[in-house]
C-alpha positions as CSV (number, residue, x, y, z in Angstrom):
1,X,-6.4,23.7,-4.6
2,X,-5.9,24.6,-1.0
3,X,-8.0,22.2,0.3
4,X,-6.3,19.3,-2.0
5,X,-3.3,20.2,-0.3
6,X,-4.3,20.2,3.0
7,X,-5.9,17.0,2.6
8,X,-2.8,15.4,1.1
9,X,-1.1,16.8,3.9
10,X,-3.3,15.4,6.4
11,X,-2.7,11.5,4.7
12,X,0.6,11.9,4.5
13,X,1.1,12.4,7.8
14,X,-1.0,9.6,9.1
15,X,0.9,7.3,6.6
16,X,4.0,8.4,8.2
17,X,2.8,7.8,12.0
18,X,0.8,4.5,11.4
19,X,3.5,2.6,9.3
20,X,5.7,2.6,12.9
21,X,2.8,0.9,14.2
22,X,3.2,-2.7,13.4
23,X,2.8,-6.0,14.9
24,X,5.2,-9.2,14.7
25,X,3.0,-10.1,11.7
26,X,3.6,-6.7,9.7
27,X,0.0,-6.1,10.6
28,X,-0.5,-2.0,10.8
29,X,-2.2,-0.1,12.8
30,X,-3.6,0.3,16.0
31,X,-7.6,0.8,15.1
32,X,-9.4,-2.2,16.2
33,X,-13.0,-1.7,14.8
34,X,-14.2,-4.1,12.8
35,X,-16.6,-2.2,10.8
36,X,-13.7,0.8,10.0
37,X,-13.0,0.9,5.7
38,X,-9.3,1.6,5.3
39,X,-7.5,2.0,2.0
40,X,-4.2,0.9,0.5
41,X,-2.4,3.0,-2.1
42,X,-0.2,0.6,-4.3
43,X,2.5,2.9,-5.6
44,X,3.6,1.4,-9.0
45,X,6.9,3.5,-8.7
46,X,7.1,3.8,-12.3
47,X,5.6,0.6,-13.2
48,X,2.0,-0.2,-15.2
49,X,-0.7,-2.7,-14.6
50,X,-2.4,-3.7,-18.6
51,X,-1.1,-0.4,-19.9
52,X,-2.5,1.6,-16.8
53,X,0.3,3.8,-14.8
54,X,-2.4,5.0,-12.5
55,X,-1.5,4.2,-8.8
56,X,-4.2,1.7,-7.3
57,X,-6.6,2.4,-5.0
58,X,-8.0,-0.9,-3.0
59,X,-10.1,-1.0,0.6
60,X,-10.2,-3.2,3.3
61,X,-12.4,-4.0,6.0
62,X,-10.3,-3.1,9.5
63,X,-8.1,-6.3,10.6
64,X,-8.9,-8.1,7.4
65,X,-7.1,-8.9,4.3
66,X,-7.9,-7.5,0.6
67,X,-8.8,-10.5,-1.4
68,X,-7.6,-12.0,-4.4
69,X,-10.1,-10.3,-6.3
70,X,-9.4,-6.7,-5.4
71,X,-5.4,-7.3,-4.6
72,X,-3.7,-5.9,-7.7
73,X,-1.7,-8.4,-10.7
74,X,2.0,-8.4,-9.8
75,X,2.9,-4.5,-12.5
76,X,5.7,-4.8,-15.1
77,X,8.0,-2.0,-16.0
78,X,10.6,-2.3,-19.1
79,X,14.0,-3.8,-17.8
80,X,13.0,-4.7,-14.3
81,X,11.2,-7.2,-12.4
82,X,9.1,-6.8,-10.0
83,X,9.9,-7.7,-6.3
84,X,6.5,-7.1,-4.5
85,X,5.3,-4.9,-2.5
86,X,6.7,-2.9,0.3
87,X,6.0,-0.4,3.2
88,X,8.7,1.9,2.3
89,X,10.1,2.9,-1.1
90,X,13.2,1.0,-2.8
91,X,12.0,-2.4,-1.1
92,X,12.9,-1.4,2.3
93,X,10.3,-1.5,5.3
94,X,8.0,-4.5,5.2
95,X,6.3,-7.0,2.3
96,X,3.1,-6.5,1.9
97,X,1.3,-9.4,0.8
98,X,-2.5,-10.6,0.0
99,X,-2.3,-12.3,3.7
100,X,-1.0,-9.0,5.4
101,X,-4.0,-7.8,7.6
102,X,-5.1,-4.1,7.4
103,X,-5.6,-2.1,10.5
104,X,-4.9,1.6,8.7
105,X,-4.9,3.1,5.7
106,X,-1.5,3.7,4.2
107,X,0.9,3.4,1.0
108,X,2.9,0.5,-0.5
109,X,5.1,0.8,-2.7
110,X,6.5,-1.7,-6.0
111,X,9.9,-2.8,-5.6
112,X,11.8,-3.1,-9.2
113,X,15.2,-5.3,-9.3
114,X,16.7,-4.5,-12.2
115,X,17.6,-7.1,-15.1
């Protein structure tokens, strides 16, 4: 349990120190080796992807994008729609898109208009 913590700890923290590194581009990150594997978190914030409520887990090669075969189907949650995804909770920060280049592992969160 200890070392569960410690290790969410330790990604939290890098999430908050990288995500004020970005470029013009929204491009995050500083790392610039090629062969580093980063990971996204896409934070459904309530939502679901076919039934599934599970947060998804989806890795990149450094300074590349993740495909259209790995990039998750837009979620759905009941009396919302969604508005894609984003850096920071409640749509704030910056979109991240299937053409947003990943330098760093980090979170992005669904945004949710409501209808």
């Amino acid at each position: 349990m200890k070392k569960h913590f410690l290790l969410t700890f330790i990604f939290l923290l890098s999430i908050i120190f990288f995500q004020s590194c970005s470029d013009s581009e929204g491009n995050y990150g500083v790392n610039s080796d090629s062969s580093y594997y980063n990971s996204v978190v896409f934070d459904l914030v309530g939502g679901h992807i076919n039934g599934n409520s599970n947060n998804k887990y989806v890795g990149a090669y450094n300074g590349r994008i993740i495909d259209a075969e790995n990039f998750p189907k837009d979620p759905r949650k009941p009396g919302y729609t969604f508005d894609g995804w984003y850096t920071e909770k409640n749509g704030i920060g910056n979109k991240f898109t299937n053409s947003t280049r990943v330098y760093v592992s980090f979170t992005v969160y669904a945004h949710w208009i409501p209808n």
